[in-house]
SEVEX-95267 format. One record per residue (C-alpha): x, y negated, z negated; residue number from 0. Coordinates in nm, 4 decimals. Example, Ala and Ser with C-alpha at 12.3 -4.5 7.8 and 13.67 -1.06 7.14 Angstrom:
{{1.2300,0.4500,-0.7800},0}
{{1.3670,0.1060,-0.7140},1}
end
This chain:
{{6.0781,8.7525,0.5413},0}
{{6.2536,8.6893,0.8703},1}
{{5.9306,8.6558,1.0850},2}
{{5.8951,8.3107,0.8914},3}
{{6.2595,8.2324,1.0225},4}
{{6.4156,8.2273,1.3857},5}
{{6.7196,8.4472,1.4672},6}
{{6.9476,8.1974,1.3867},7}
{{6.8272,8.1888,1.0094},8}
{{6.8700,8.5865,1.0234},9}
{{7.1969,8.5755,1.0880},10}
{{7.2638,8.2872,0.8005},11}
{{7.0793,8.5678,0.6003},12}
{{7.3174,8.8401,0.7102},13}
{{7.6250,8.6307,0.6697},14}
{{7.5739,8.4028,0.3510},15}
{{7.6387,8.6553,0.0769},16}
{{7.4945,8.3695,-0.1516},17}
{{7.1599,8.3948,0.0148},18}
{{7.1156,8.8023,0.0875},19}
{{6.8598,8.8267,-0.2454},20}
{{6.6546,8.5599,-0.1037},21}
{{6.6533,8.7467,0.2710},22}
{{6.5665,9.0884,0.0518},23}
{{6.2854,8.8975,-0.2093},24}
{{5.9652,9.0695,-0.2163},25}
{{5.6319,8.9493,-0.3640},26}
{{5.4343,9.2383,-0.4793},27}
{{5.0944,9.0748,-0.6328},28}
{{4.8460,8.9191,-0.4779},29}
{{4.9279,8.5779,-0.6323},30}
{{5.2678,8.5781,-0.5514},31}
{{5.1841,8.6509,-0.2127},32}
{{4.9546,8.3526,-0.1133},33}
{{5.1755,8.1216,-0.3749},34}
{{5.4641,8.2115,-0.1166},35}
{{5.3033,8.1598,0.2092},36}
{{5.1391,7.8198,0.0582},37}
{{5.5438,7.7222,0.0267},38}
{{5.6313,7.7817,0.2951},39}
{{5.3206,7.6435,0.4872},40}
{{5.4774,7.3101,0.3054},41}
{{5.7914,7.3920,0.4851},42}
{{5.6567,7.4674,0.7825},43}
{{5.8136,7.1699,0.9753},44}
{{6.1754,7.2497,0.8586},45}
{{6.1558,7.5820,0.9674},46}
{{6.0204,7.4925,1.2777},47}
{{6.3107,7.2254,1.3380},48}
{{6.4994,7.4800,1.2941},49}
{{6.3530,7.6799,1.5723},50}
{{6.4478,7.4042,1.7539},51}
{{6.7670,7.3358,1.7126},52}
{{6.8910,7.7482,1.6964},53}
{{7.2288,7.7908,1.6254},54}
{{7.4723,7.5167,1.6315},55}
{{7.8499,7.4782,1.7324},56}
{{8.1088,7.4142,1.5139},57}
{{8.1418,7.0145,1.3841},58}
{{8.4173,6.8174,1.5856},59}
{{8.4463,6.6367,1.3026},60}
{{8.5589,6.8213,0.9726},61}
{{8.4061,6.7264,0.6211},62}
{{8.5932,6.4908,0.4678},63}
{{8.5670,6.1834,0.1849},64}
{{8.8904,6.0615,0.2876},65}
{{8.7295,5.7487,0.4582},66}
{{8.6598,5.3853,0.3540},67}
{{8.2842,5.2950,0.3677},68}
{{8.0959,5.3029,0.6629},69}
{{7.7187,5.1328,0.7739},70}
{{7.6084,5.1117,1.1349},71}
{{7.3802,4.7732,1.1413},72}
{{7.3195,4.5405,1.4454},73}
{{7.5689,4.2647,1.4733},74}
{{7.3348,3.9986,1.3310},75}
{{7.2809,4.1436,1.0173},76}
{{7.3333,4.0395,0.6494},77}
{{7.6534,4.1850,0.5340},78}
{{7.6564,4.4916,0.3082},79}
{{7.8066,4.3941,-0.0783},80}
{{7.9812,4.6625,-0.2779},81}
{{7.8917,4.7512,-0.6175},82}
{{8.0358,5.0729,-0.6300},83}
{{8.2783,5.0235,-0.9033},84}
{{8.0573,4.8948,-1.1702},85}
{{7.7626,5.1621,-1.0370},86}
{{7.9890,5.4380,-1.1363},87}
{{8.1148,5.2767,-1.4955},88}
{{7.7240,5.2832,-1.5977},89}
{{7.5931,5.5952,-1.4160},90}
{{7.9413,5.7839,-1.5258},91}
{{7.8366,5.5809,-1.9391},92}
{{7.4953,5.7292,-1.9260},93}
{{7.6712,6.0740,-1.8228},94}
{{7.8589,6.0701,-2.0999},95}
{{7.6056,6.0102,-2.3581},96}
{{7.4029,6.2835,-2.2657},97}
{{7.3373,6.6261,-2.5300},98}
{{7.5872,6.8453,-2.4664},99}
{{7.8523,6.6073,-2.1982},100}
{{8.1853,6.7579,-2.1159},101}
{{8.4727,6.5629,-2.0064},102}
{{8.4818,6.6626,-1.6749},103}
{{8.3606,6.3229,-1.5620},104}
{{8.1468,6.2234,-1.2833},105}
{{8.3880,6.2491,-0.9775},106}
{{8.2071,6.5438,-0.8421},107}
{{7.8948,6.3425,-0.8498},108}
{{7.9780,6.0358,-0.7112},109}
{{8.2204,6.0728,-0.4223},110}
{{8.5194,5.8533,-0.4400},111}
{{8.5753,5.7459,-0.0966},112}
{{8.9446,5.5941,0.0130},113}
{{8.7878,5.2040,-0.0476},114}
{{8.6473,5.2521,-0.3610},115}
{{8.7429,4.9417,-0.5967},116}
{{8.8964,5.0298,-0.9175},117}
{{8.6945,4.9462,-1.2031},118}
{{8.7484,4.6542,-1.4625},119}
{{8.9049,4.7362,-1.7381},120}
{{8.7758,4.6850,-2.0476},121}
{{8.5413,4.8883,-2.0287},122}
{{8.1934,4.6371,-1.9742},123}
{{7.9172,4.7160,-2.2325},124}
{{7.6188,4.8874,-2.0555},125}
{{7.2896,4.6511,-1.9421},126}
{{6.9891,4.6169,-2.1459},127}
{{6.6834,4.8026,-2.0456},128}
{{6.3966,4.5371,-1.9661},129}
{{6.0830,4.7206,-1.9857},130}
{{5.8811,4.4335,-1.8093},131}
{{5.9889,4.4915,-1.4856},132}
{{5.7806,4.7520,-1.3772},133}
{{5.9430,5.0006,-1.1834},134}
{{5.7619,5.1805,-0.8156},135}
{{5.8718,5.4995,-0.6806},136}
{{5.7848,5.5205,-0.2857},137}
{{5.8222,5.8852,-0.2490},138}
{{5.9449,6.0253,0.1679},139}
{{5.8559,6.2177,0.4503},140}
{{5.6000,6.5402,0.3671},141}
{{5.6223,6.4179,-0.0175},142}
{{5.2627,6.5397,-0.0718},143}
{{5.2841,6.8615,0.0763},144}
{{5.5079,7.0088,-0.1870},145}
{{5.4096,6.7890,-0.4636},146}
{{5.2201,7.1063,-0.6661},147}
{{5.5646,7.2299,-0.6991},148}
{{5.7762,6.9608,-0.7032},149}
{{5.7746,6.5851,-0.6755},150}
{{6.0733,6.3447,-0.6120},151}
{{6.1453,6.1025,-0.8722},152}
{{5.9890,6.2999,-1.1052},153}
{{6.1989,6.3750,-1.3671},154}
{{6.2831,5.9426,-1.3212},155}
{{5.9978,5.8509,-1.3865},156}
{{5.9500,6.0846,-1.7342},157}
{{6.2741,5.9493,-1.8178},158}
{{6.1984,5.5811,-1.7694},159}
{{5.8522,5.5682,-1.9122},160}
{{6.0484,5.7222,-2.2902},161}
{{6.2571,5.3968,-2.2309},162}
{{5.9124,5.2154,-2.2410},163}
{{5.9029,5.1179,-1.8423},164}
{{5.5849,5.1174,-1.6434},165}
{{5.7203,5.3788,-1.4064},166}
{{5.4315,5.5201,-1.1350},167}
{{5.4835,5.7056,-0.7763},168}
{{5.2809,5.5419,-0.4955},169}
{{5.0228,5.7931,-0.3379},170}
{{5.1856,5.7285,-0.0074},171}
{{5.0808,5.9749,0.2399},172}
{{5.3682,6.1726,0.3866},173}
{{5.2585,6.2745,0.7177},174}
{{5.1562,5.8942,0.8216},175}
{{5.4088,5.5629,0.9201},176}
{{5.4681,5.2870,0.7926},177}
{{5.1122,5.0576,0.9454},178}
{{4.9695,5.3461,0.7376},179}
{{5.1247,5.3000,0.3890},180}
{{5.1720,4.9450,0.3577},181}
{{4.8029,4.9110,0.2311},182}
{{4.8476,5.2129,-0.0127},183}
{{5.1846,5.0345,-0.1095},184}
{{4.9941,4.6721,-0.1442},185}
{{4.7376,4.8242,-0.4225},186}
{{4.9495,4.9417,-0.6334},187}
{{5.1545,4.6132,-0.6072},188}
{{4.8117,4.4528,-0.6790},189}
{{4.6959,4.6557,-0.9684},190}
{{5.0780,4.6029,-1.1634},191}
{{5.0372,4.2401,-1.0940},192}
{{4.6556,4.2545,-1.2540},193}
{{4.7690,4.4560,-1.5365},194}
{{5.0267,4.1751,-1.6286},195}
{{5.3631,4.2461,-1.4386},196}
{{5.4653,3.9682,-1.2716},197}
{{5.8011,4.1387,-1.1468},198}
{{5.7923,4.4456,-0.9814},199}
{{6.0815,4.6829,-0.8514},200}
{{6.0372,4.9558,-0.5632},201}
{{6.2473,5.2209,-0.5441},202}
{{6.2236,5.4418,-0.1903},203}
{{6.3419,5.7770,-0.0992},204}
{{6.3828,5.8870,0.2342},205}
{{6.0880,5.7182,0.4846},206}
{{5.9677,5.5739,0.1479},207}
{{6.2179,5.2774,0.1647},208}
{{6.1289,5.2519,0.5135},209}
{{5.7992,5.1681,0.4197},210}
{{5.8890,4.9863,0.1518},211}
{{6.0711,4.7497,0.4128},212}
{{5.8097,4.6845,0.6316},213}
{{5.5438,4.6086,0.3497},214}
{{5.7820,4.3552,0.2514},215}
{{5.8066,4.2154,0.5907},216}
{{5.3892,4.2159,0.6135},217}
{{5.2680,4.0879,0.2507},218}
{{5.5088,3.7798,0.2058},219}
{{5.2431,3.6999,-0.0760},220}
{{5.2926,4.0038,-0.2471},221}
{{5.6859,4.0140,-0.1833},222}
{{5.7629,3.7180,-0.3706},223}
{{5.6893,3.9603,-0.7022},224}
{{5.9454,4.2151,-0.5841},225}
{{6.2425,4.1429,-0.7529},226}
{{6.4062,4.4828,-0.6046},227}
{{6.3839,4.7389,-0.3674},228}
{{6.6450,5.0107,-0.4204},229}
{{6.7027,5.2644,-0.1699},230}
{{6.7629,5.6219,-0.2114},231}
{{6.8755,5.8095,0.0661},232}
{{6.6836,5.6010,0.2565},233}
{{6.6074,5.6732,0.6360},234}
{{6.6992,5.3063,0.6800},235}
{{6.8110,5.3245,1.0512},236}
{{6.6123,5.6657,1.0985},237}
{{6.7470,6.0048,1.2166},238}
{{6.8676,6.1942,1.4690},239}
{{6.6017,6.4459,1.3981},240}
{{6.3227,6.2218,1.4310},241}
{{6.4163,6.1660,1.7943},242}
{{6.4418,6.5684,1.8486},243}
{{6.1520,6.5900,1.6340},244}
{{5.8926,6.3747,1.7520},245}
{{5.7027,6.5542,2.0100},246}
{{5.7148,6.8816,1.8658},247}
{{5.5492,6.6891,1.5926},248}
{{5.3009,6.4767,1.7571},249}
{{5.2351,6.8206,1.9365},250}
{{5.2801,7.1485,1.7825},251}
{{5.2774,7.0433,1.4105},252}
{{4.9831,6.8529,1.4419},253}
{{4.7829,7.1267,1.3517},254}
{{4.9888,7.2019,0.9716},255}
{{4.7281,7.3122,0.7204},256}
{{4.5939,6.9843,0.5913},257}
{{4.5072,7.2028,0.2745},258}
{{4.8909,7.0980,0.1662},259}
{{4.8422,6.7744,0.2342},260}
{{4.6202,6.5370,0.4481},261}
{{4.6898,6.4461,0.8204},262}
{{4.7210,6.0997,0.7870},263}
{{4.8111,5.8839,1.1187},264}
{{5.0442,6.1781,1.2129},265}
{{5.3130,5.8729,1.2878},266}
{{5.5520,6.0221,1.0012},267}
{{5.8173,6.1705,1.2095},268}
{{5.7963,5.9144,1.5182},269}
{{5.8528,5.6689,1.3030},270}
{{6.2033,5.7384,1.2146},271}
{{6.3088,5.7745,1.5432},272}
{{6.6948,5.5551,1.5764},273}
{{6.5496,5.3278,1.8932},274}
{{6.2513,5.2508,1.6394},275}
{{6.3730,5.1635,1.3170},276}
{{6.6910,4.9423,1.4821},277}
{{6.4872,4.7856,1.6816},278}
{{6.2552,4.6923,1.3559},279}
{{6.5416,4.6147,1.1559},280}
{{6.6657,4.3816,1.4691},281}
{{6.3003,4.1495,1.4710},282}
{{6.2313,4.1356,1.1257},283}
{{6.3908,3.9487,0.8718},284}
{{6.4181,4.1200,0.5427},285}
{{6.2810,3.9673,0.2392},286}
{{6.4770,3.6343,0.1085},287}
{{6.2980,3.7198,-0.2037},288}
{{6.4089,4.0471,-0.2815},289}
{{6.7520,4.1849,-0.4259},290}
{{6.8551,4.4788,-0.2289},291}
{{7.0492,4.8057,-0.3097},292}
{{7.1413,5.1331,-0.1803},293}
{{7.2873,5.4554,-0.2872},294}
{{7.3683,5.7269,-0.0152},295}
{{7.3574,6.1096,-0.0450},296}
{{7.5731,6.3796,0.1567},297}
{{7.7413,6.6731,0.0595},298}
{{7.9066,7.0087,0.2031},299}
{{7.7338,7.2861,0.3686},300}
{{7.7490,7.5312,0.0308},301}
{{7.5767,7.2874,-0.1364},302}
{{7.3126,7.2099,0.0917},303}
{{6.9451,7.3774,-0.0272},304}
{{6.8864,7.6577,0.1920},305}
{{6.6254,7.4958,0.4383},306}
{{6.8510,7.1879,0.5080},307}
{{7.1432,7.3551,0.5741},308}
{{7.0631,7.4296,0.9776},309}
{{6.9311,7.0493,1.0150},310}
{{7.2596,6.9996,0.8445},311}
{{7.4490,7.1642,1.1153},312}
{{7.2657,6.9885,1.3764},313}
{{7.3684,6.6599,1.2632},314}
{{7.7370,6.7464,1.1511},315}
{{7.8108,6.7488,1.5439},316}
{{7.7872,6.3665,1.5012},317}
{{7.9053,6.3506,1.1475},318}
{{7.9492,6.6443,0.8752},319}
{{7.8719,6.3806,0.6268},320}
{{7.5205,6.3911,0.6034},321}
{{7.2670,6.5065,0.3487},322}
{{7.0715,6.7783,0.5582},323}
{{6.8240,6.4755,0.6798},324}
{{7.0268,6.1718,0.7543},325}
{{7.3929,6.0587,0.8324},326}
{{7.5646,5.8627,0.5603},327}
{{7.6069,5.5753,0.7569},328}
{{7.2301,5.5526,0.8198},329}
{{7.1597,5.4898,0.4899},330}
{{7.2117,5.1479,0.3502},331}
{{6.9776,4.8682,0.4116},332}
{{7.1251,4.5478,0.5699},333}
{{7.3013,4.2982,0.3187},334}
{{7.2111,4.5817,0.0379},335}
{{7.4668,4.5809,-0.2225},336}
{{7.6174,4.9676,-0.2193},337}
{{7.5739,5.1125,-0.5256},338}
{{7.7338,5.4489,-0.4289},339}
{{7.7794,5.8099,-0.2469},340}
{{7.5840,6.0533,-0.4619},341}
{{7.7236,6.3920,-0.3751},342}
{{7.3887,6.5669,-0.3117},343}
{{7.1553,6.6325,-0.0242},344}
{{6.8350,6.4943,0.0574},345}
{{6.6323,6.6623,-0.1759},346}
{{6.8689,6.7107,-0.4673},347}
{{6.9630,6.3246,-0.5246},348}
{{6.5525,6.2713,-0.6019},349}
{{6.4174,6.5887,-0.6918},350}
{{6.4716,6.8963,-0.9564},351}
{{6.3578,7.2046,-0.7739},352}
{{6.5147,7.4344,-1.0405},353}
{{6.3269,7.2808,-1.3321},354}
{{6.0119,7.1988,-1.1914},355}
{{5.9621,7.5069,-0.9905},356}
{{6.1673,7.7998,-1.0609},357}
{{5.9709,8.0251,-0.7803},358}
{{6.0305,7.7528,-0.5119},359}
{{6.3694,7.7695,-0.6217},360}
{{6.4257,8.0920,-0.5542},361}
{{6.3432,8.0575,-0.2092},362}
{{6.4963,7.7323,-0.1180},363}
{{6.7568,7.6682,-0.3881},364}
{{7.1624,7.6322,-0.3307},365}
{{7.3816,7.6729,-0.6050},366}
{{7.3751,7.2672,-0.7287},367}
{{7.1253,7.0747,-0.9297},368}
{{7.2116,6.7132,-0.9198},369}
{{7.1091,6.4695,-1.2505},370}
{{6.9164,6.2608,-1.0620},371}
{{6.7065,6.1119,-1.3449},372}
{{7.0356,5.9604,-1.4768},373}
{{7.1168,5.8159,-1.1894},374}
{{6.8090,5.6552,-1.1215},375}
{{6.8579,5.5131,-1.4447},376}
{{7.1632,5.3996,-1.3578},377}
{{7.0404,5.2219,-1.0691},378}
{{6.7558,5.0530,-1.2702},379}
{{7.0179,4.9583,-1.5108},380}
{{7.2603,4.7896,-1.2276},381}
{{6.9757,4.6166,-1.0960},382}
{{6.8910,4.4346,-1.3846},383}
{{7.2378,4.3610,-1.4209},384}
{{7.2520,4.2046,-1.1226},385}
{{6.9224,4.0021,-1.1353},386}
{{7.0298,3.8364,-1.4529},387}
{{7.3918,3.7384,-1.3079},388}
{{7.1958,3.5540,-1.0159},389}
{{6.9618,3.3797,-1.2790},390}
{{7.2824,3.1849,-1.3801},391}
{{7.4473,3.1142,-1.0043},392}
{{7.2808,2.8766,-0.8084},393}
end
């Protein structure tokens, strides 16, 4: 096991007592051997990143939610509206109404950060699903390479389509940039409109929304039928690890197995570098069109999956609040309304690992799965909220 990981993962292995049956797993068919090196061929570029990072120091900055609400944007842009308090009445609702619900609440889902507004009381009813808005999942960075074991927005979209949505992932490819995906995104807009949906909503994770932007931004004609685009953990103003990333990418990685998934452009990571995305966000002007909204993802170290928790590390010597891809602040798009701070990481606020695939699980799994169906839910359920109240204001 520890010739797939550098010394620094060793020693996690050593020292997280958590972890030690995952250091000591052994595979003894046939099957189980090729199933596990296909894995971790998938996760390949993690574990190199972590090569290249090694072992980091101590934060500066300890973990905290004792903060107001932060974004980093350029001066010009739109300013960010906060919907938090209303986000967490429905998603905390829906919570509630689920088999089995305790009365623990939601608080350790949704961070409640120093700003927060207090809710209204009474108590509003919750939205009515509309079914005709149909509802696109832009899945993130490697999506495809994993997506025999597990998919983000999976569980979503099973969830929605019971509620009688039109709920579909895009095909994106996850090893290619934006210039690459915009056509794949553009079909699929074209085919919902063809099949009768005149209003469609995108929902991005990670470099999905990113790509969802800049579609936006290059089919005005097809924009005009987004009503939506909903960001989830969304590499909005890229990463610190796609500027330490980069080359090793555009190098090294370039030759991953494309049995996982296909090459593509090979612009994936490059194109989440900071310098590129800002500079994106400061020549383009988003979509008057579209309603925007944004929910952000961190959590602590212990509840980090295993792979994430060294690129967590490296980025919690800027800021410990980060979801094991992306700082917090990184995360909302420009004049976005906030919907909220899910307390998960990267892959746990879109994906279920532990239901989908129980043997993947085992090797990357922390200790916290994250009900990220109803949240997406609750998201879908804000939104049309929201785009009836601006029906009626002018």
């Amino acid at each position: 096991m520890t010739s797939f990981w550098p010394t620094c993962v060793s020693q996690l292995c050593r020292q997280d007592r958590g972890h030690r049956r995952l250091c000591r797993r052994r595979y003894p068919s046939l099957a189980d051997h090729f199933r596990f090196r296909r894995i971790y061929g998938a996760l390949l570029p993690i574990s190199l990143g972590i090569s290249l990072f090694g072992c980091t120091p101590p934060p500066m900055l300890n973990y905290d939610t004792a903060m107001p609400a932060q974004t980093m944007s350029l001066v010009q842009a739109p300013e960010v509206k906060d919907g938090r308090a209303r986000f967490r009445e429905i998603f905390c609702a829906l919570l509630q109404s689920e088999p089995g619900a305790d009365d623990s609440g939601c608080s350790h889902l949704l961070h409640v950060l120093s700003d927060e507004p207090r809710a209204t009381a009474p108590f509003r009813v919750l939205p009515a699903h509309d079914p005709k808005i149909a509802l696109l999942f832009v899945p993130g960075l490697f999506s495809d390479c994993a997506s025999e074991w597990v998919a983000p927005f999976r569980s979503s979209i099973e969830r929605l389509r019971t509620l009688g949505y039109t709920a579909e992932a895009i095909p994106v490819s996850g090893r290619s940039g934006p210039a690459h995906n915009m056509p794949i995104i553009a079909d699929a807009i074209r085919r919902q409109l063809a099949q009768g949906h005149e209003q469609v909503a995108l929902i991005g994770h990670s470099k999905g929304a990113v790509d969802s932007l800049v579609f936006l931004d290059a089919y005005p004609d097809l924009a005009v039928h987004i009503v939506a685009l909903a960001s989830v953990a969304g590499a909005i103003n890229g990463s610190p690890l796609g500027d330490a990333l980069s080359d090793l990418y555009s190098g090294r990685l370039a030759v991953l197995d494309n049995s996982l998934c296909p090459p593509g452009d090979g612009q994936a990571v490059s194109s989440l570098r900071r310098a590129e995305r800002l500079t994106w966000l400061g020549n383009h002007r988003l979509s008057g069109a579209t309603r925007y909204y944004s929910v952000v993802a961190f959590t602590s170290y212990e509840q980090m999956h295993f792979p994430l928790r060294v690129t967590y590390n490296s980025l919690a010597e800027i800021d410990p609040r980060n979801d094991g891809q992306l700082l917090h602040f990184d995360q909302v798009i420009p004049g976005a309304t906030l919907l909220g701070y899910a307390n998960a990481d990267h892959w746990a606020v879109a994906s279920d690992i532990e239901k989908e695939s129980p043997l993947t699980a085992t090797l990357v799994t922390g200790n916290f799965a994250y009900p990220n169906a109803i949240l997406t839910e609750a998201l879908v359920l804000y939104m049309l909220e929201d785009l009836e109240k601006s029906k009626a204001t002018p």
